[in-house]
C-alpha positions as CSV (number, residue, x, y, z in Angstrom):
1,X,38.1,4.5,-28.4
2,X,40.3,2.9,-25.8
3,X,39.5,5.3,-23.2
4,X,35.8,4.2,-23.4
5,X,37.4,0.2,-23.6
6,X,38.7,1.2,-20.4
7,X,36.0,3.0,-18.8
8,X,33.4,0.2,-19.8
9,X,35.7,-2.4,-18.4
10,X,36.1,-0.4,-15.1
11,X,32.3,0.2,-14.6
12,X,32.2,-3.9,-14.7
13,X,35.0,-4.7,-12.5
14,X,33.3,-2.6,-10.0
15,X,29.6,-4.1,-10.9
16,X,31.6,-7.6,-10.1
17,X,32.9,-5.9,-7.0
18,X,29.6,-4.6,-6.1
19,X,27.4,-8.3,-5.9
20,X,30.0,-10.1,-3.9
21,X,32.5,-12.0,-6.4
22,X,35.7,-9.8,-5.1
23,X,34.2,-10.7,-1.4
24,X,33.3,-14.4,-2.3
25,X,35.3,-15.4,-5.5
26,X,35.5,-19.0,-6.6
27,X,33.1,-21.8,-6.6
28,X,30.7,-21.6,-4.0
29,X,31.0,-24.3,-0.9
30,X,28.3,-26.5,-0.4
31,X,25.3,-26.2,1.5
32,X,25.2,-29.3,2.8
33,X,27.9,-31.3,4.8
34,X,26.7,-34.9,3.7
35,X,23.3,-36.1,2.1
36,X,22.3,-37.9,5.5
37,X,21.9,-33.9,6.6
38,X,20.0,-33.1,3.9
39,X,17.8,-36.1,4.2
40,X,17.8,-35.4,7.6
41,X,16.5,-31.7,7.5
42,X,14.1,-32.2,4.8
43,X,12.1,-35.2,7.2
44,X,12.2,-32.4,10.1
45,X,10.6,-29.5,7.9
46,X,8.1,-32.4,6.8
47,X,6.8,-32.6,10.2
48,X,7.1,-29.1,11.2
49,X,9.5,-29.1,13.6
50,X,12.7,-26.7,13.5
51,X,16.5,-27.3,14.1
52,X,18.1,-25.2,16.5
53,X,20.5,-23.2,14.7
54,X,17.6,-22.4,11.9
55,X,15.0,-21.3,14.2
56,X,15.1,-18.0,13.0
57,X,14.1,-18.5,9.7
58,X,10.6,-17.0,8.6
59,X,10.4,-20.8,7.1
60,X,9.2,-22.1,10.2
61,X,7.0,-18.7,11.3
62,X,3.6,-20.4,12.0
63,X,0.8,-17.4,10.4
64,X,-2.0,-19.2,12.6
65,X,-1.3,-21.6,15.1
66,X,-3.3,-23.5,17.8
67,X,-3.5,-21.0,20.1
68,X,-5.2,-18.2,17.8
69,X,-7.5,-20.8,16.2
70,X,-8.5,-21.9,20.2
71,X,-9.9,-17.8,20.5
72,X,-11.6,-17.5,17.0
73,X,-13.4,-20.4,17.6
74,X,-14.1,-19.6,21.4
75,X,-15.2,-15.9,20.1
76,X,-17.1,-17.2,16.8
77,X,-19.0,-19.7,19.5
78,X,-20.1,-16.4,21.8
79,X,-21.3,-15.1,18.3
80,X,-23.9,-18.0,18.3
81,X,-25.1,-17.9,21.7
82,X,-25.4,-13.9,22.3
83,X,-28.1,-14.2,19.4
84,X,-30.6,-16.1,21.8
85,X,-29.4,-13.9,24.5
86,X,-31.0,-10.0,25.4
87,X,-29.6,-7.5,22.9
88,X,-32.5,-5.1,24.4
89,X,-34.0,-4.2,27.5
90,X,-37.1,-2.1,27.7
91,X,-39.3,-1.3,30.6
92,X,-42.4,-0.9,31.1
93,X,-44.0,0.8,34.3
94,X,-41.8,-2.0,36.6
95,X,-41.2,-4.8,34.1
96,X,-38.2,-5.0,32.0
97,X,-38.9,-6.8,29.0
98,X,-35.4,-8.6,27.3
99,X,-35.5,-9.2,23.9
100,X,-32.8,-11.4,22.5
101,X,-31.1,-11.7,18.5
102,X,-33.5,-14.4,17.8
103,X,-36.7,-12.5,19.3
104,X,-36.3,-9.2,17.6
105,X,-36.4,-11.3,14.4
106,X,-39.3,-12.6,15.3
107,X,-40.8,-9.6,16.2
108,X,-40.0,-7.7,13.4
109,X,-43.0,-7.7,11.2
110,X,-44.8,-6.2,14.2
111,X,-41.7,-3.7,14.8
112,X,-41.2,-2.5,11.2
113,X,-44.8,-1.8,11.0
114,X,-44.8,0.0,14.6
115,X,-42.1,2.2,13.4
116,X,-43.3,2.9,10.1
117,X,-45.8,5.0,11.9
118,X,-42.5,7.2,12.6
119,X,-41.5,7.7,9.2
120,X,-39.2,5.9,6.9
121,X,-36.0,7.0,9.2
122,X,-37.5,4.6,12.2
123,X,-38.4,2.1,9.6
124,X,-34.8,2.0,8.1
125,X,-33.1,2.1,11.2
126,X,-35.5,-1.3,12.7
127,X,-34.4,-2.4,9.2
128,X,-31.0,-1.8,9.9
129,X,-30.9,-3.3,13.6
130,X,-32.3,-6.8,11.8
131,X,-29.6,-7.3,9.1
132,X,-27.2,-6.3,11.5
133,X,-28.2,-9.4,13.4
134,X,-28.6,-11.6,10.9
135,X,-25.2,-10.7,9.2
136,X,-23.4,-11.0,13.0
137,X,-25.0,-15.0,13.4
138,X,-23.6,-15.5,10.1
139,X,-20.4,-14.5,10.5
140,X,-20.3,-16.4,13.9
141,X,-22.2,-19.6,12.4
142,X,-19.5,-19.6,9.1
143,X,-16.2,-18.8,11.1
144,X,-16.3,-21.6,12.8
145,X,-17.3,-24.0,9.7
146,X,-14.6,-22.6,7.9
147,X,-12.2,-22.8,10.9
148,X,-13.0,-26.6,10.9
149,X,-13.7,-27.1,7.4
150,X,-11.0,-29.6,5.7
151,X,-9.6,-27.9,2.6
152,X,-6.4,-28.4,0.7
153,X,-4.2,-27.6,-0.3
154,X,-3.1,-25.6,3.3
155,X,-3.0,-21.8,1.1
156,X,-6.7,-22.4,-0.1
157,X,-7.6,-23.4,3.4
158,X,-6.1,-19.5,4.6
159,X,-7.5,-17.7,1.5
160,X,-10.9,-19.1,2.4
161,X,-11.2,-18.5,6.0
162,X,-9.6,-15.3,5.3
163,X,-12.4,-14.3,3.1
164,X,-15.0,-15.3,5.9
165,X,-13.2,-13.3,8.4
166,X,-13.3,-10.3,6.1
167,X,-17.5,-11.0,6.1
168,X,-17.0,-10.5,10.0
169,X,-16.3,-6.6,9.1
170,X,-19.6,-6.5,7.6
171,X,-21.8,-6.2,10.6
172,X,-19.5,-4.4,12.5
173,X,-19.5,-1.7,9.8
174,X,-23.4,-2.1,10.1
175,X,-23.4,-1.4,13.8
176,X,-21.7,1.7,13.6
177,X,-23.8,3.1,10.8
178,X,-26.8,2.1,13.6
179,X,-25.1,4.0,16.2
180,X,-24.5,7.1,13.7
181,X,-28.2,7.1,12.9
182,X,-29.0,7.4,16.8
183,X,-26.2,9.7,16.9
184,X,-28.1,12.1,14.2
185,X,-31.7,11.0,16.2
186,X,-35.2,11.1,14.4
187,X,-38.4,11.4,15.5
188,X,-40.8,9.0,16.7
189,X,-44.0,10.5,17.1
190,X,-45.7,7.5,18.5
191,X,-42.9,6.0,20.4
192,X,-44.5,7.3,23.7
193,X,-47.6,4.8,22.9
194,X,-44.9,1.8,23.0
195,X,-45.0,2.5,27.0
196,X,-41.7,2.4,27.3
197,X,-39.2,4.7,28.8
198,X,-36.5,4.0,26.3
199,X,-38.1,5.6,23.2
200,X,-39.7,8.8,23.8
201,X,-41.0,11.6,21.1
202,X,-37.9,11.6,19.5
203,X,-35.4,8.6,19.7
204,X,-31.3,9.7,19.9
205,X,-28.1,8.2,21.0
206,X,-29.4,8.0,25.0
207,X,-32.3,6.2,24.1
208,X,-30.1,3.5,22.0
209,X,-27.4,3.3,24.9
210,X,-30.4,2.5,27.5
211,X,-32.5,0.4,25.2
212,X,-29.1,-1.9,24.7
213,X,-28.3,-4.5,26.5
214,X,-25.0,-6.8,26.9
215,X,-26.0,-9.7,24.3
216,X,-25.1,-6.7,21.4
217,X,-22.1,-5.5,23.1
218,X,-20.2,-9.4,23.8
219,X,-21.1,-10.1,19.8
220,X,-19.4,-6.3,18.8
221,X,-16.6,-7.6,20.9
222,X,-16.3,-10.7,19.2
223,X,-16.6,-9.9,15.6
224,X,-13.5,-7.4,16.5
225,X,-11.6,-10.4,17.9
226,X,-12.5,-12.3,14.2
227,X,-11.3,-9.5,12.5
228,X,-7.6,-8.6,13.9
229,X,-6.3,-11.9,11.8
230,X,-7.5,-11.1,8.6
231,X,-4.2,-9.3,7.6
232,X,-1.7,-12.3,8.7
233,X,-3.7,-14.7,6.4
């Protein structure tokens, strides 16, 4: 029975041992040197600033300063104005015809019933090209009201323009599946009546590539630039 008394009261000693009372025994010092420090520090952190020997601390690590809210906003403003630039270029005999965000939407009833005539592949993927727009201008249009919008307290203000960054993966995710379906092709029976080089009897990856044009690849490139802060928020 004493042997286990012993054995019990050794395992403690070394638990003690272990967290730091043999290393630090005693009453701890204080933290503080005088309250005019602490008074002093506390008004500093208040205004964000940092004292020199603390400067280290992941207190003061800023998650989204100036600098990275100056190229969301500059990128989410692109967003906006590639949608009334040309996304596509098609030509006919020696006129190229530019057709920007805004004008394939207004196109579209005349598009979705052109392609219709293709089968429901064409149909889905003209579809597919107009949500993918309209999804890209709102992520643009709502990155930058949430970048601006005044929300306390500071946490809800992240959480909510994290969420509306996250919507920036939507059309991106969109895009790709676009470029997989010209990837896999289809055919398009009466594309050649379009009079156009850029969609032929069957429309694949090539055509997609040609028919493109740089308003749709400055947007991609933008929505990528939205998303690489989600995870520090």
């Amino acid at each position: 029975m004493e042997e286990e008394k012993k054995s019990s009261k050794g395992k403690e000693v070394d638990r003690y041992q272990y967290i730091g009372f043999d290393v630090y025994p005693g009453k701890a010092k204080k933290f503080w040197k005088s309250d005019q420090e602490k008074e002093t520090y506390v008004e500093q952190a208040k205004k964000g600033r940092k004292r020199e020997d603390q400067d280290h601390s992941l207190v003061y690590v800023n998650i989204f300063n100036r600098f990275e809210k100056a190229i969301i906003s500059v990128s989410s403003l692109i967003i906006i104005i590639c949608f009334f630039l040309p996304w596509f270029e098609l030509e006919k005999g020696s006129v190229v015809f530019k057709y920007s965000g805004l004008g394939y939407i207004l196109n579209f009833g005349f598009l979705s019933n052109y392609s219709a005539l293709s089968g429901g592949l064409a149909g889905f993927f003209v579809t597919l090209l107009f949500i993918t727009l309209i999804t890209a201008f709102l992520a643009g249009m709502g990155t930058l009201l949430f970048l601006y919008k005044k929300t306390n307290p500071l946490e809800k203000y992240y959480r909510s323009l994290k969420r509306m960054l996250i919507f920036n993966y939507l059309p991106i995710v969109l895009w790709i599946i676009v470029v997989i379906m010209s990837i896999i092709g289809f055919p398009s029976p009466f594309g050649s009546a379009f009079g156009t080089k850029e969609i032929g009897e069957n429309f694949s990856f090539i055509n997609f590539m040609t028919a493109t044009s740089f308003g749709m690849w400055v947007t991609l490139a933008c929505l990528i630039v939205n998303v690489w802060k989600v995870n520090d928020l």
